[in-house]
N, C-alpha and C positions, 0 to 999 in steps of 0.2 A: 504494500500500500504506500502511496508518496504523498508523503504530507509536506503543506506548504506552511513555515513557521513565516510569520512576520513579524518583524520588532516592534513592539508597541513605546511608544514613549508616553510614560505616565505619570502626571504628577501626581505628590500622595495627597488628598483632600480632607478638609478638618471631619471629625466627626461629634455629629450630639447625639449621645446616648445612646452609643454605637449605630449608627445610623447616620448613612452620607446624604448631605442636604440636596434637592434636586437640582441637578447644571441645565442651564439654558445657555444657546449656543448666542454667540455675537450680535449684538439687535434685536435679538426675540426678548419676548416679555413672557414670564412665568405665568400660571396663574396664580399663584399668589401674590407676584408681582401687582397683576391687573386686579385680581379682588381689594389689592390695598389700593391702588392709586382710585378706584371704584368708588372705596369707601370714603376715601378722604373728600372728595370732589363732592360725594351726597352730604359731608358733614355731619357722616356718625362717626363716634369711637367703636370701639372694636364691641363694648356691651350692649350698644344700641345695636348693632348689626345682629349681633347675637340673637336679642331679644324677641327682633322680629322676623328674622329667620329661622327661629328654632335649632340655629346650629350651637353649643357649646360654644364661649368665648375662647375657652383652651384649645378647640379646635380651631379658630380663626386665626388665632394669634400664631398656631402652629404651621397653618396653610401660607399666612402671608409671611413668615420668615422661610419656606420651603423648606421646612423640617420634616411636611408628610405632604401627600395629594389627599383634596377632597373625596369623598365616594359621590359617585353620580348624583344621589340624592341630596348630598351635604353643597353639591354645588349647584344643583338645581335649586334649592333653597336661595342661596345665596345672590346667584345671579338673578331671580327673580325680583327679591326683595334691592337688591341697587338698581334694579329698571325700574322696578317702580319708585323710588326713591329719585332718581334723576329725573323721572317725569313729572313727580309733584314737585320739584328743586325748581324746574323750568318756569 
């Protein structure tokens, strides 16, 4: 069998609580990147988001540092309640 090795060059990345934060590539925006700058723009903190999204503020605060991803649900929440939030903002 011919295996093809290629050299990887890798740097070592911090880790929280054993668990490497999510990398987004050059220009792209994470999604917790965009749920924070979302949020800030609606003019809630991270407990008013919370509140009315039903998601856990431990969870928000964890998504927008990219420590975890939302689950579908937890972002489905989220992104609904900053749309609607930017619509009543307007």
């Amino acid at each position: 069998m011919n295996k093809l090795h290629l050299p990887i060059k890798s740097k070592p990345i911090k880790t929280v609580f054993g668990k490497a934060p999510v990398m987004s590539l050059p220009g792209k925006t994470t999604i917790g990147e965009f749920i924070a700058q979302s949020r800030e723009k609606s003019g809630l903190s991270q407990r008013e988001l919370a509140r009315l999204s039903g998601v856990p503020a431990r969870t928000i605060a964890n998504v927008e540092r990219d420590y975890r991803k939302p689950s579908i649900e937890a972002a489905a929440n989220l992104f609904d309640t900053l749309a609607n939030s930017a619509v009543s903002a307007n």
